[in-house]
N, C-alpha and C positions, 0 to 999 in steps of 0.2 A: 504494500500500500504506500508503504513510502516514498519507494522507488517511481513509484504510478505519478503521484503528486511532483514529485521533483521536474521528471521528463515531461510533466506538464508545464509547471512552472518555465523553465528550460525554452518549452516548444511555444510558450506564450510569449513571450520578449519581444514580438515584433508587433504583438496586437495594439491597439492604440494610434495612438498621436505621435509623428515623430516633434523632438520639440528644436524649432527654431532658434537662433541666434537672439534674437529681441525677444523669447519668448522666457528664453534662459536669462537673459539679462531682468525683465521685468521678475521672474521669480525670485532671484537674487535680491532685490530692492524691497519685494515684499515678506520678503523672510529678514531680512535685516530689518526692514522699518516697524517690526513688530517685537522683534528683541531688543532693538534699540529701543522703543519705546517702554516697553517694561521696566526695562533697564534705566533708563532716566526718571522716568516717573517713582521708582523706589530710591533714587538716590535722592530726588529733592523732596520727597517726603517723606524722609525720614528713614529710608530702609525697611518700607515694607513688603510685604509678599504679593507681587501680582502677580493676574493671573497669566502664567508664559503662554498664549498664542502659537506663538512661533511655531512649535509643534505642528499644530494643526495644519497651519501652516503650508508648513514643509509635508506633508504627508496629501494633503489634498493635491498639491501639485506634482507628487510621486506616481499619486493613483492616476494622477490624470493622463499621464504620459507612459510609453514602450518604458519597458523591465530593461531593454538594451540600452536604454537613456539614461538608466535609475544610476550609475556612475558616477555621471558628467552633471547630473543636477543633485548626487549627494556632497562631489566635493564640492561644488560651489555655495548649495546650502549650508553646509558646515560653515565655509570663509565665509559666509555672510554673519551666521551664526557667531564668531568668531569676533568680526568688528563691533558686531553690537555690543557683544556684552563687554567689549575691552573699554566702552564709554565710563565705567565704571571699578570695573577689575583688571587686574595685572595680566599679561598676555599667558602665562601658566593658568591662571584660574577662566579666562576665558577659552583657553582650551577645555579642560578640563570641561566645564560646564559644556560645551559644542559637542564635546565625546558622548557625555551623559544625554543631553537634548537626544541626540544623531540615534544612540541607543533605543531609547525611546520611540524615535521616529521607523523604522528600520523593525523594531516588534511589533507596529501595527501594519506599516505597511506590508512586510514580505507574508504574512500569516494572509491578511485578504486579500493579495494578488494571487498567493500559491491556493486558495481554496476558491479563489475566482468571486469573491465576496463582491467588489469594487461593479460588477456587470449589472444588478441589478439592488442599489440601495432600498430599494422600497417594500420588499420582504421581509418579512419578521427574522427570518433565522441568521438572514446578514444582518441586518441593527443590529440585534440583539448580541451577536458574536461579537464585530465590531465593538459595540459600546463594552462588553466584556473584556476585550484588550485595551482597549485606550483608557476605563475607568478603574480598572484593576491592575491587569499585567505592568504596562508597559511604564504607567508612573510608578507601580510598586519595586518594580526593578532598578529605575533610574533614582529614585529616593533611597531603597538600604544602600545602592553602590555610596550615595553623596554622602550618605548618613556615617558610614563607616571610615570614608576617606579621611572627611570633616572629622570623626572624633580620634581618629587615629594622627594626622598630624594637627590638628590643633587643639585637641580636647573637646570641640564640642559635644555636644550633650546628641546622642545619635537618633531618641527620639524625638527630640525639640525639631533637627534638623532635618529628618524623613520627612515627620509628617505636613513640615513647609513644603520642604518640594514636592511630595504627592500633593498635599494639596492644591498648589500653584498650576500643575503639569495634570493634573486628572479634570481638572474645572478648564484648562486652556484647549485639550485634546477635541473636549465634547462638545467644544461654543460651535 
């Protein structure tokens, strides 16, 4: 079964959209101007929790496009990902965070491509799958990785710091 799904996976990469030069540039702009945005917004008010976008984001524009693109618009989403949050953070920790995001992005996307979710949103058993990985999986994984990073080199506290990022990154995925 596995094998089935993969050579699926595999044999789909051309389905779709190829994506354009300006099309790649404009998702580049819209993936940074939503981390940037978070990003600045928590640093002039104070350093609070909003809700990361971005995600979403980047993963709408995944779907949208050939599995044989999914490359060329993850590294650029990442580097867009990348500038934004340097508005704020040291270029290790906006890595860092871009890795964590890209993770995230990458657990929802390749699961509905590879079971072919992305063909028809308006059935119950893709929502429903879907919202199961973007409101569970995909934050939950991205938050123990921060959770652990964070208390491991700098002490903080691993629940305090999880369940910001799940929260931030589970409410961004589902907007």
């Amino acid at each position: 079964m596995v094998r089935a799904l993969v050579h699926s996976f595999i044999a789909d990469r051309h389905r779709g959209r190829a994506i354009r030069p300006s099309m790649l540039l404009m998702s580049i702009v819209a993936i940074f101007l939503s981390a940037a945005s978070v990003v600045a917004l928590a640093h002039f008010a104070g350093h609070v929790t909003g809700i990361w976008i971005a995600n979403a984001v980047f993963v709408a524009i995944l779907l949208h496009y050939r599995t044989v693109d999914w490359p060329i618009i993850a590294i650029a989403g990442c580097l867009a990902n990348i500038v934004g949050d340097s508005i704020d953070y040291a270029p290790s920790m906006a890595i860092l965070f871009a890795a964590l995001n890209f993770l995230e992005v990458a657990t929802v996307a390749v699961p509905v491509r590879l079971f072919r979710l992305d063909r028809d949103f308006t059935r119950s058993q893709s929502l429903l799958t879907f919202y199961a990985i973007a409101v569970c999986l995909a934050p939950a994984l991205g938050a123990a990785i921060c959770g652990a990073i964070f208390y491991k080199l700098q002490g903080m506290p691993f629940l305090q710091t999880a369940s910001e990022w799940y929260g931030a990154d589970a409410l961004g995925l589902v907007i």
